[in-house]
MARRO-710263 format. One line per field, with one value per residue (C-alpha): residue in three letters; chain; x, y, z. Coordinates in nm, 2 decimals. Last residue first. Layout:
rest = [ALA  ...]
kette = [A  ...]
east = [X  ...]
north = [Y  ...]
up = [Z  ...]
REM end
This chain:
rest = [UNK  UNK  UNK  UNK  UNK  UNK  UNK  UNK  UNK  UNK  UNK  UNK  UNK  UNK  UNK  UNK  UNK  UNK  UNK  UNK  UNK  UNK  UNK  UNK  UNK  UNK  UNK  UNK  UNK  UNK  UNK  UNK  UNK  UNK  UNK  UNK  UNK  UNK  UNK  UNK  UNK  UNK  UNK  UNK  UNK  UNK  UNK  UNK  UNK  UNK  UNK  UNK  UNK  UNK  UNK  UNK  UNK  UNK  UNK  UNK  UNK  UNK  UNK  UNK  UNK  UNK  UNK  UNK  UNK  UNK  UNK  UNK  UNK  UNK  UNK  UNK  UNK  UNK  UNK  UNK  UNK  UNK  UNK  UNK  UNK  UNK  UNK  UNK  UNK  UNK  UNK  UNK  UNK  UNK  UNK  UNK  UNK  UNK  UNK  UNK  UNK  UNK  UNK  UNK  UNK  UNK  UNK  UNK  UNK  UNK  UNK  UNK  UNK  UNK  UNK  UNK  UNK  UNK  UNK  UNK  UNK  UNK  UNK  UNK  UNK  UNK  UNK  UNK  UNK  UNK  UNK  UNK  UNK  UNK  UNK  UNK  UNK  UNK  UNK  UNK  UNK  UNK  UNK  UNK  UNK  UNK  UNK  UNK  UNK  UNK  UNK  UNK  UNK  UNK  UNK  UNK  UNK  UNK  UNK  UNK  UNK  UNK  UNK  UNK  UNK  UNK  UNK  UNK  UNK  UNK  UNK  UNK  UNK  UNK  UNK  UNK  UNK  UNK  UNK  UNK  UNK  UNK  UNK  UNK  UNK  UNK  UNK  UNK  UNK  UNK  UNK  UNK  UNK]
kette = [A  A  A  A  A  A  A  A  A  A  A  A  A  A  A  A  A  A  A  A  A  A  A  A  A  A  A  A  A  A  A  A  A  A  A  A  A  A  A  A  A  A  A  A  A  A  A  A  A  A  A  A  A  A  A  A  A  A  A  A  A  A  A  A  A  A  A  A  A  A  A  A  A  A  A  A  A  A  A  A  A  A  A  A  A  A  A  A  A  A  A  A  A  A  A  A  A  A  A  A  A  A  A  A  A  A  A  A  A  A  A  A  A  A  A  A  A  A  A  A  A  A  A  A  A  A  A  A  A  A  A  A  A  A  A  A  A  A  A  A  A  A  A  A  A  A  A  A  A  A  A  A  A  A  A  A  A  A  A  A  A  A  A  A  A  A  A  A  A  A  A  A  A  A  A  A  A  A  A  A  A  A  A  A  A  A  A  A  A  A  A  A  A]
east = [-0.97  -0.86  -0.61  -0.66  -0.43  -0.15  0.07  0.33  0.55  0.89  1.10  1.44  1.62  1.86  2.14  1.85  1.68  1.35  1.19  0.91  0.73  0.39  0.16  0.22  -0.10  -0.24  -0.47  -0.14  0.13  0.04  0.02  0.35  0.54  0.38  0.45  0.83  0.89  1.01  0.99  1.25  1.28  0.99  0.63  0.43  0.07  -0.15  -0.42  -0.62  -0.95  -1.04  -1.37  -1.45  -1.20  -1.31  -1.30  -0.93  -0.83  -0.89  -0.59  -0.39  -0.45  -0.41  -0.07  0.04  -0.10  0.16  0.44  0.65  0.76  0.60  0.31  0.32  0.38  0.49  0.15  0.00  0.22  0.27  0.47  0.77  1.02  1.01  1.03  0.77  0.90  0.78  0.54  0.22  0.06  0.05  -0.26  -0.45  -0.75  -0.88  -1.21  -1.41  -1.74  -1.69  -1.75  -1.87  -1.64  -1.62  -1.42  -1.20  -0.87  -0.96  -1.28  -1.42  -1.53  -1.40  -1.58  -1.36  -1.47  -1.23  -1.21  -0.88  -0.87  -1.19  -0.99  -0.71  -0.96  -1.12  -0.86  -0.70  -1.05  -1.02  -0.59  -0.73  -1.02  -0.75  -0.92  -0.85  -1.09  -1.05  -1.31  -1.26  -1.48  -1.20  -1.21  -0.82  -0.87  -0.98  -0.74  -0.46  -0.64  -0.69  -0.30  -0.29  -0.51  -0.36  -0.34  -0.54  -0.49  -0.70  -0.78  -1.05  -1.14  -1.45  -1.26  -1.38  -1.13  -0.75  -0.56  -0.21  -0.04  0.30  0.42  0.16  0.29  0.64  0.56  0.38  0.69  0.92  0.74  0.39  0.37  0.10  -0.09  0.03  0.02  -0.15  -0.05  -0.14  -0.17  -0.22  -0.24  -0.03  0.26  0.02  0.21  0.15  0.00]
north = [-2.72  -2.44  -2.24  -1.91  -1.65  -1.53  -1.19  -1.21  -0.92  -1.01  -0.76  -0.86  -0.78  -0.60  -0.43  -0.38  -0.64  -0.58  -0.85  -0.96  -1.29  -1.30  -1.56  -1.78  -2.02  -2.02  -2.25  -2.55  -2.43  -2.11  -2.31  -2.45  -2.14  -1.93  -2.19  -2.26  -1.88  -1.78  -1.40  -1.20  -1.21  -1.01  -1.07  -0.92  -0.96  -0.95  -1.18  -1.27  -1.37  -1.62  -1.76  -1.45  -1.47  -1.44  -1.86  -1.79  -1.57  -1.78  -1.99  -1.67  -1.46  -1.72  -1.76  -1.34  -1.32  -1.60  -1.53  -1.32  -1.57  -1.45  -1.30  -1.02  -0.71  -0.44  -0.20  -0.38  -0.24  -0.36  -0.66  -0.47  -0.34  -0.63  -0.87  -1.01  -1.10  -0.86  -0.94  -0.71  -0.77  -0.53  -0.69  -0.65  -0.88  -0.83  -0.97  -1.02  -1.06  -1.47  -1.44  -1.16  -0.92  -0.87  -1.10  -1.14  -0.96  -0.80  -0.61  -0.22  -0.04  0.20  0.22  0.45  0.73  0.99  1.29  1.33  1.52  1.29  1.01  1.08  1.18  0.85  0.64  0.83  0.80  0.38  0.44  0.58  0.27  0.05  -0.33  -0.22  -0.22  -0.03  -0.17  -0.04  -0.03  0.00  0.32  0.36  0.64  0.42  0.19  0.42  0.54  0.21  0.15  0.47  0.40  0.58  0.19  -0.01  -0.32  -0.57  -0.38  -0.51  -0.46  -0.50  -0.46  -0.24  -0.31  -0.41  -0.36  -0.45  -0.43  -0.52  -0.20  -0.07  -0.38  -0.25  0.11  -0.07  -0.25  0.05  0.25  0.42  0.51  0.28  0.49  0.57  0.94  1.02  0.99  1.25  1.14  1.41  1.24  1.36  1.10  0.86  0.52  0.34  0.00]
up = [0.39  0.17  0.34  0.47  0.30  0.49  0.39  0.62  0.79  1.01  1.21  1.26  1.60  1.79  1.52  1.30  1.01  0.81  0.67  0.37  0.34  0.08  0.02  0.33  0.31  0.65  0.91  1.03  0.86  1.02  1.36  1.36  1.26  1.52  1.77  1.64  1.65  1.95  1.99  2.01  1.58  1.59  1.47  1.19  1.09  0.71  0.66  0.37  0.30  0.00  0.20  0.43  0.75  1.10  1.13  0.99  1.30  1.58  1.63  1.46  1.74  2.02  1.89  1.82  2.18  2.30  2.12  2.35  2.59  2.87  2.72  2.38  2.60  2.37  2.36  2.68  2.94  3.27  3.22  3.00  3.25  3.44  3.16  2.93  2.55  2.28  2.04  2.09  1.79  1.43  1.30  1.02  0.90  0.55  0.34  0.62  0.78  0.86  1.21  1.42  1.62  2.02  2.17  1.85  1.96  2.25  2.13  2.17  1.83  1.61  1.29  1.04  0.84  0.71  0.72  0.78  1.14  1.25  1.16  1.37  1.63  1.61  1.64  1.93  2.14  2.05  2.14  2.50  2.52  2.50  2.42  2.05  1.75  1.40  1.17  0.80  0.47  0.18  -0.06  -0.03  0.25  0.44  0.42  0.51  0.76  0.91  0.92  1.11  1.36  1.67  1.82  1.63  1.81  1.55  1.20  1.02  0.66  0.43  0.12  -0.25  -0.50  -0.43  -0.13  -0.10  0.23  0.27  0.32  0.55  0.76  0.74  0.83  1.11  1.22  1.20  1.43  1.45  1.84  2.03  2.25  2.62  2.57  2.22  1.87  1.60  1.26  0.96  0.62  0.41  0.39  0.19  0.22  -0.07  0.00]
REM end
């Protein structure tokens, strides 16, 4: 997805900050036609925006009601309309509605510094919301949905890789490598049973 530099994000305290993994997912992206769209941890909503303002129908959910109120503004300021709803991960979405799910999880291994804070923590060993994500995912998915995600090179990935054997066709594999990790986005399409 082209990255449209003009749109005007603002993030707020204790949001999600737009970093190198999201500029990866938006990478990855491609939209083509009309989409019914969710994104899954929202954050400021940027990714949405992008979608949005691409022609696709977009649900922005977090469980953070402060990066819900962040979503909205940011939309507000770019006229664009986004549904923002309440939901960790699936709890609150019906099955089967679409054509894209986003997500940008937490991934990050727990540690002292990390357990109170939702935007980084991904469970002890990092991988455990990115694997209850992708358990449930597919049943979300219209018949030839896709899925875009990314994880980090900090968290173990024999679960992740186990399970999108498993539910997902990897269509697209893209990285990014720093001095302290690699940052990995997938393009998934739900196999055919």
């Amino acid at each position: 997805m082209k990255v449209k530099r003009e749109l005007d994000i603002e993030v707020h305290e204790g949001v999600y900050e737009p970093s190198d993994d999201t500029y990866l997912l938006l990478d990855i992206i491609q939209l083509e036609g009309q989409k019914e769209i969710l994104e899954i941890g929202c954050g400021s909503g940027i990714i949405s925006l992008h979608c949005s303002a691409q022609g696709c129908n977009v649900l922005s959910v977090d469980r953070d009601e402060k990066a819900l109120k962040n979503t909205k503004i940011n939309a507000k300021k770019n006229n664009l309309d986004i549904s923002v709803r309440k939901s960790h991960l699936f709890s609150n979405i019906n099955k089967d509605d679409w054509n894209i799910i986003i997500f940008n999880p937490p991934y990050l291994p727990r540690d002292e510094f990390l357990s109170k804070d939702d935007r980084w923590d991904g469970g002890k060993k990092g991988d455990e919301i990115i694997v209850r994500f992708l358990a449930k995912a597919k049943d979300y998915l219209k018949k030839d949905g896709k899925l875009f995600m990314c994880y980090s090179s900090l968290s173990p990935k024999e679960r992740i890789k186990n399970i999108i054997d498993k539910r997902y066709e990897i269509v697209n594999f893209e990285k990014k490598e720093f001095f302290f990790e690699t940052l990995y986005g997938l393009e998934l399409n739900k196999r055919k049973r």
